[in-house]
BARO-875959 format. One record per residue: residue number from 1; x, y, z of N, C-alpha, C in turn. Coordinates in Angstrom, 2 decimals. Example, Ala and Ser with C-alpha at 12.3 -4.5 7.8 and 13.67 -1.06 7.14 Angstrom:
! residues 2
<pos=1&n.xx=13.19&n.yy=-5.69&n.zz=7.80&ca.xx=12.30&ca.yy=-4.50&ca.zz=7.80&c.xx=13.20&c.yy=-3.30&c.zz=7.80>
<pos=2&n.xx=12.85&n.yy=-2.25&n.zz=7.08&ca.xx=13.67&ca.yy=-1.06&ca.zz=7.14&c.xx=12.90&c.yy=0.03&c.zz=7.87>
//
This chain:
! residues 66
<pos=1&n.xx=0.85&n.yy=-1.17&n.zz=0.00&ca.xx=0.00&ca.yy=0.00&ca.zz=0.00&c.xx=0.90&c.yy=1.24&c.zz=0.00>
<pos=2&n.xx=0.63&n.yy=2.31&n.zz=-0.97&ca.xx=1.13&ca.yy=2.99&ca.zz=-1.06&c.xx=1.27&c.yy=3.97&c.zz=0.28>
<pos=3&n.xx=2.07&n.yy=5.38&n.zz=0.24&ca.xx=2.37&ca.yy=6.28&ca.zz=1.68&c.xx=0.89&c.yy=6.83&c.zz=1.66>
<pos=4&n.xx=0.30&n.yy=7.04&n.zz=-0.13&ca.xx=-1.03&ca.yy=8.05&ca.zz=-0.27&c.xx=-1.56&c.yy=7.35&c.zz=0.49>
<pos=5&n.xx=-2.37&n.yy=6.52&n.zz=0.73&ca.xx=-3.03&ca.yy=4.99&ca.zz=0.61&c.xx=-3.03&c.yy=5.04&c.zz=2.23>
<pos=6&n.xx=-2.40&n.yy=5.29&n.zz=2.72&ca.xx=-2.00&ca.yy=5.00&ca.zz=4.29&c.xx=-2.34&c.yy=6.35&c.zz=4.89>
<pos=7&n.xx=-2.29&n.yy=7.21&n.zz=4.50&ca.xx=-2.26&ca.yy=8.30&ca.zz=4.95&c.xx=-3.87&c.yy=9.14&c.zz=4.93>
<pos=8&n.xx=-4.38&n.yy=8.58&n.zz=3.61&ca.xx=-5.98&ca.yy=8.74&ca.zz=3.88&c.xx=-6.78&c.yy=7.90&c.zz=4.26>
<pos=9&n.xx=-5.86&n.yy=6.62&n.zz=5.04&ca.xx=-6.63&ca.yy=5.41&ca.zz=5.34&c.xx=-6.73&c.yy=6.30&c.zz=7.36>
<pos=10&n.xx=-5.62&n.yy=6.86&n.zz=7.77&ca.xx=-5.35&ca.yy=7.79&ca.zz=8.83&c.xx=-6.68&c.yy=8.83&c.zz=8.92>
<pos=11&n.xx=-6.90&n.yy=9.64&n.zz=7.50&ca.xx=-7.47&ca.yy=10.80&ca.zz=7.61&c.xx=-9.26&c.yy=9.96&c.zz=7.97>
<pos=12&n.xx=-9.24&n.yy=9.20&n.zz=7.12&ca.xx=-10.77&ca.yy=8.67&ca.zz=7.11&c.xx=-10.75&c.yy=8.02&c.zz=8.61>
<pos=13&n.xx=-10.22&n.yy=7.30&n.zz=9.34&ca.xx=-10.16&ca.yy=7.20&ca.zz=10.71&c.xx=-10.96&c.yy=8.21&c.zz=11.55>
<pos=14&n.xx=-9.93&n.yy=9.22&n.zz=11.71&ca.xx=-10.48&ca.yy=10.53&ca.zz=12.22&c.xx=-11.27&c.yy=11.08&c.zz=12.29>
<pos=15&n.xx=-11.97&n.yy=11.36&n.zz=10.73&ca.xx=-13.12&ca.yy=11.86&ca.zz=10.25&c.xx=-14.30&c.yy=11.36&c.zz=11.17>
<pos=16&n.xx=-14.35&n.yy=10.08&n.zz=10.92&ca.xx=-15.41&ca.yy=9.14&ca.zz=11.17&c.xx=-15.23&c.yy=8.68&c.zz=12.77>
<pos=17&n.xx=-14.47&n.yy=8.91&n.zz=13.47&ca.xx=-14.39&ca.yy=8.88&ca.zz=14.98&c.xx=-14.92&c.yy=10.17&c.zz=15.35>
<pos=18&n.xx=-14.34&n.yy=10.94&n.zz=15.11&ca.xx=-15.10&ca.yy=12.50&ca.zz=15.12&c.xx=-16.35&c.yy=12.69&c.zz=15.16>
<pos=19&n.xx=-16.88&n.yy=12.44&n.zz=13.96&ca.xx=-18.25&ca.yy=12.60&ca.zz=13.55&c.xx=-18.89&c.yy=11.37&c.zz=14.65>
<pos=20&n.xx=-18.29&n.yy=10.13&n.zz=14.83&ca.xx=-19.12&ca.yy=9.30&ca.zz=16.14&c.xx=-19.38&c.yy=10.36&c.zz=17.38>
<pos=21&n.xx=-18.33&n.yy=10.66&n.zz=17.72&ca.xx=-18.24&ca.yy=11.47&ca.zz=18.94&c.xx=-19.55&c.yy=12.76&c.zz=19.18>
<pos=22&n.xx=-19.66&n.yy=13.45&n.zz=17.95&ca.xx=-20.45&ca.yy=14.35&ca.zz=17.79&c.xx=-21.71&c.yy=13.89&c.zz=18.42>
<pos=23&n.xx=-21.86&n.yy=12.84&n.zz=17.44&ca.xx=-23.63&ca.yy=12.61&ca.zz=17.20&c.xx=-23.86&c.yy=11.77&c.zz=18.37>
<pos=24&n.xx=-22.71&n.yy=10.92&n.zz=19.18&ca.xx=-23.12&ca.yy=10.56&ca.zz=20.89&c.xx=-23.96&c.yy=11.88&c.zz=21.58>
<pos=25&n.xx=-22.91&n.yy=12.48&n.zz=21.17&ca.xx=-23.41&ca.yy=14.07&ca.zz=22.13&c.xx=-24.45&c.yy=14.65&c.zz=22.02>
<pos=26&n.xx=-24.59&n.yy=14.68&n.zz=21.02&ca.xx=-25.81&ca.yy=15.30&ca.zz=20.00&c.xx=-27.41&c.yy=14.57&c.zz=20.75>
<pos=27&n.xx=-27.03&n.yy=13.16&n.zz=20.62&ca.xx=-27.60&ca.yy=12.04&ca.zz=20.95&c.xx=-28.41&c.yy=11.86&c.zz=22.68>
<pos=28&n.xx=-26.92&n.yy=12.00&n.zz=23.43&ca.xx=-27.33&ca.yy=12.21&ca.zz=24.94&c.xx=-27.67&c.yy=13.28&c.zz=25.36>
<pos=29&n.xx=-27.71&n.yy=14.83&n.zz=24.88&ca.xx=-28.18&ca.yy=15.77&ca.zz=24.69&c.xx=-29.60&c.yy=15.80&c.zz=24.57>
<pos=30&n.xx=-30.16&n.yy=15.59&n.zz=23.22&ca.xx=-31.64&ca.yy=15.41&ca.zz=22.75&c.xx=-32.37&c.yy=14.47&c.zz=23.85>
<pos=31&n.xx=-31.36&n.yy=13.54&n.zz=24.57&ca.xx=-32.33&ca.yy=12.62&ca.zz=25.00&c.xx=-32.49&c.yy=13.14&c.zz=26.93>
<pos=32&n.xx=-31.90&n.yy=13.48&n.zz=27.15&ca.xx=-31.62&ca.yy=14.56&ca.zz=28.68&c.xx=-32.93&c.yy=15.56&c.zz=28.15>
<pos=33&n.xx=-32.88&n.yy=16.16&n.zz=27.17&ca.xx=-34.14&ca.yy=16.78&ca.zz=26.61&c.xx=-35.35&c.yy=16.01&c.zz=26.65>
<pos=34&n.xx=-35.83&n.yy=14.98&n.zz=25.83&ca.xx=-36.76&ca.yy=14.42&ca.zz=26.06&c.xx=-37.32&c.yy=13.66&c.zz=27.21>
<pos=35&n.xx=-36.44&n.yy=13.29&n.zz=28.07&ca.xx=-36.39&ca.yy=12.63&ca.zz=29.06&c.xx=-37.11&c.yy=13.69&c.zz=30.34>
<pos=36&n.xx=-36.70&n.yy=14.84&n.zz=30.21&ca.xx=-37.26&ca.yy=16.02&ca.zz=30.88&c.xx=-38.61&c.yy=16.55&c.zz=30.60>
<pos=37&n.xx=-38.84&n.yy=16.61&n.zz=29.26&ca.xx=-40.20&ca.yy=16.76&ca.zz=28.95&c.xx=-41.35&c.yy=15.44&c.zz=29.54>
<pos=38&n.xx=-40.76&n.yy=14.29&n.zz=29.01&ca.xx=-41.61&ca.yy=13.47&ca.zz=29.48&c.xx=-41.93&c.yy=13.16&c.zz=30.93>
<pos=39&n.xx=-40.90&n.yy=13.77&n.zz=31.80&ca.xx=-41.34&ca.yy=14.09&ca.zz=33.14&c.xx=-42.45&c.yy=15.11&c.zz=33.77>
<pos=40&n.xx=-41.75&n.yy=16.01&n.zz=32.98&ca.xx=-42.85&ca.yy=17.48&ca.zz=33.36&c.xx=-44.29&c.yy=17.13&c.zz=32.74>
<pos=41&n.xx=-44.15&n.yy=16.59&n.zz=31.18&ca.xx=-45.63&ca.yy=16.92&ca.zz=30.49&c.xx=-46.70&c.yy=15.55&c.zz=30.53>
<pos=42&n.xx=-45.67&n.yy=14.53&n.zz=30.77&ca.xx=-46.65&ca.yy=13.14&ca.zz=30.51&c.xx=-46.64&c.yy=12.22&c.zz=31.61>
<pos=43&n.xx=-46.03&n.yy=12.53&n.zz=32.42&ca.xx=-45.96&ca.yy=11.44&ca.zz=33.56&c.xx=-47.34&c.yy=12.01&c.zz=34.30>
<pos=44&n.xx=-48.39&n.yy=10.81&n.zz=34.74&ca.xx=-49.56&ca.yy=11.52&ca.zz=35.61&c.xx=-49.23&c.yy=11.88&c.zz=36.75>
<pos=45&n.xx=-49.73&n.yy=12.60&n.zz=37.17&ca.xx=-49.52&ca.yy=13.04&ca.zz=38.50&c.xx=-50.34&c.yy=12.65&c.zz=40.01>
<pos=46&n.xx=-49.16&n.yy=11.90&n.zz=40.49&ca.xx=-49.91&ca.yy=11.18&ca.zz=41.48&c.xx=-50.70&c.yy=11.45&c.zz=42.73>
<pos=47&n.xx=-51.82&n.yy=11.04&n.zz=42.97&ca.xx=-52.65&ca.yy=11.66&ca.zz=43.94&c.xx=-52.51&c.yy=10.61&c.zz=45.68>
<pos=48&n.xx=-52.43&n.yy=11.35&n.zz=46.24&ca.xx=-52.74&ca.yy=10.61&ca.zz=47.92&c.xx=-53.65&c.yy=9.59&c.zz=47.75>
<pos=49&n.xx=-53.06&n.yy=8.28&n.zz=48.23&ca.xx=-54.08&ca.yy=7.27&ca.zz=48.67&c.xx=-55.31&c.yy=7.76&c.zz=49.63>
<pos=50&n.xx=-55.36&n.yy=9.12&n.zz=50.16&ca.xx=-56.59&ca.yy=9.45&ca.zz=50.89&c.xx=-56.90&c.yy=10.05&c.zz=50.04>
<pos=51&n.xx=-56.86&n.yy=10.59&n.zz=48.94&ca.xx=-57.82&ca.yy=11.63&ca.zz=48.45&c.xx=-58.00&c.yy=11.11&c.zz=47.06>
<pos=52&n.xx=-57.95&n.yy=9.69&n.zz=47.08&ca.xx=-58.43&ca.yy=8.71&ca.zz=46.29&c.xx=-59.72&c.yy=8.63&c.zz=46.77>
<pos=53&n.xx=-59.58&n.yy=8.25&n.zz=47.98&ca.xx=-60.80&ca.yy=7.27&ca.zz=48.84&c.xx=-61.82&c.yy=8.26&c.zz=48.80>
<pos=54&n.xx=-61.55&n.yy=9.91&n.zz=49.10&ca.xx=-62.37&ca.yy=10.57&ca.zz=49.37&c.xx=-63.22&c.yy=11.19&c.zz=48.09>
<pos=55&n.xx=-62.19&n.yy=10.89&n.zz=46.89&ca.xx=-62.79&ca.yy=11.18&ca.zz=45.21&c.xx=-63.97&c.yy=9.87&c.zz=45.38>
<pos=56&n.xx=-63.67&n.yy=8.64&n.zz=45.17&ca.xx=-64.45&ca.yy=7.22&ca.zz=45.02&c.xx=-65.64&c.yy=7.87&c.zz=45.83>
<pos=57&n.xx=-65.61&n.yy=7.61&n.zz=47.25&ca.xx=-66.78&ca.yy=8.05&ca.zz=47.95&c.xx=-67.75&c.yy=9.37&c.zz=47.71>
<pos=58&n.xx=-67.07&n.yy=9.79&n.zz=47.15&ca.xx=-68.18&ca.yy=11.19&ca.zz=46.47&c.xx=-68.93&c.yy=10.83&c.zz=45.50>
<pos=59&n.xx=-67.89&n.yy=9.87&n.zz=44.83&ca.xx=-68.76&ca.yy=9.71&ca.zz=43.21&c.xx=-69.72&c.yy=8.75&c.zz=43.41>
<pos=60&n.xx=-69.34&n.yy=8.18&n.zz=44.69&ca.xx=-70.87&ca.yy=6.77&ca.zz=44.72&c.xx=-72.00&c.yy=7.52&c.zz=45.47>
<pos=61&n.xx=-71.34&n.yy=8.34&n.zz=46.32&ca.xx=-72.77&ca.yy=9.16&ca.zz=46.88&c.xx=-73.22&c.yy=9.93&c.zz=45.85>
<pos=62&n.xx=-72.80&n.yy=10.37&n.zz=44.87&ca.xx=-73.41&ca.yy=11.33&ca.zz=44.10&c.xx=-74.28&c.yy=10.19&c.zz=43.32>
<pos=63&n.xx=-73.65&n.yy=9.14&n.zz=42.72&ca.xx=-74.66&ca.yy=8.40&ca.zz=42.06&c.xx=-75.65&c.yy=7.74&c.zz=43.10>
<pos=64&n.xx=-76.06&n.yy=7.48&n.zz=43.85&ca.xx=-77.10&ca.yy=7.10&ca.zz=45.04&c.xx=-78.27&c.yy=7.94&c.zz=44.95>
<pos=65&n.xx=-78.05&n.yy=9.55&n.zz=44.75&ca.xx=-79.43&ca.yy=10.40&ca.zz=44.61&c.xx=-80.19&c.yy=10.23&c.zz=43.25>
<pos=66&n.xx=-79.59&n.yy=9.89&n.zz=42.26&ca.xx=-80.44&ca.yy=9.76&ca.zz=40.85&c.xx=-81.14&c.yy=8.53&c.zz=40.85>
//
C-alpha cells in the first residue's frame, strides 16, 4: 500500500471517529431533553391514597341520589 493509501486510510479514521463522537453528544443531549419533557408533560400526576378514597366516595354518593 502505497504512503497516499496509508495516509488517507489515517485521515478517514479521524473523520469518522469525530463525527461518532459528535452525534453521541448530540444524541445524549436530545435525550436529557426528552427525558425532561416526558417528566414534566406526561408522567400523571400522582394523587394521595386518601384523596383517592375521598374522590371514590363522592362519586358513589353522588350516584345514590339519581
Amino acid at each position: 500500500m502505497s504512503d497516499f493509501m496509508k495516509t488517507q486510510k489515517k485521515i478517514e479514521k479521524a473523520v469518522v471517529s469525530g463525527y461518532q463522537k459528535i452525534e453521541d453528544t448530540v444524541v445524549s443531549g436530545y435525550k436529557k431533553v426528552e427525558d425532561s419533557f416526558v417528566k414534566a408533560f406526561l408522567t400523571p400526576d400522582e394523587t394521595p391514597p386518601q384523596q383517592e378514597a375521598q374522590s371514590d366516595n363522592t362519586q358513589s354518593s353522588q350516584g345514590k341520589g339519581d
